[in-house]
C-alpha positions, 0 to 999 in steps of 0.5 A: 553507569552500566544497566543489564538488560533485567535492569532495565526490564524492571525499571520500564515495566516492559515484559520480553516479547510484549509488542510495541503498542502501533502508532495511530495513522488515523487521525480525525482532523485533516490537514488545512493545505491538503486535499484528499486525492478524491476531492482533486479528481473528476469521478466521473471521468471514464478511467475513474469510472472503468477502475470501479468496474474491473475485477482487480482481484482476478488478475492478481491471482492470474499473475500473482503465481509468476511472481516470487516474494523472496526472491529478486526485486521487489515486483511492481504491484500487479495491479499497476502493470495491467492497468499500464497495459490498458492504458496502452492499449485504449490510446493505441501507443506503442512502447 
């Protein structure tokens, strides 16, 4: 049996451009087997402790401008790259 879209409106009470209600990522129970990423790391190794201390937002906007959304491919997130290049540097290696 064919149904239009009107039919089908009716029957599952859905009103046209009424959005989906988001599913819930959110959950109160964690997982028995799995640990939460800042349970398994050290806070108080350096690197942990220097991440809190930079100012993240600031190199987004610096470099966010050389970027574009639309075109090319999908960019690295920024915070990524600087903090690579930190690490680079702190260990004093080459590329």
């Amino acid at each position: 049996m064919w149904y239009n879209i009107s039919q089908l409106l009716l029957v599952t009470d859905i009103k046209p451009g009424k959005k989906m209600k988001e599913k819930d990522t959110q959950t109160r129970q964690t997982n028995l087997f799995q640990n939460k990423l800042s349970n398994q790391l050290d806070l108080d190794h350096e690197l942990i402790q220097l991440s809190g201390i930079i100012p993240w937002a600031v190199f987004e906007e610096t470099f966010g401008v050389y970027y574009s959304e639309t075109r090319g491919r999908p960019r690295k997130p920024i915070r990524l790259m600087v903090s690579l290049l930190m690490l680079q540097h702190i260990h004093e290696l080459s590329d």
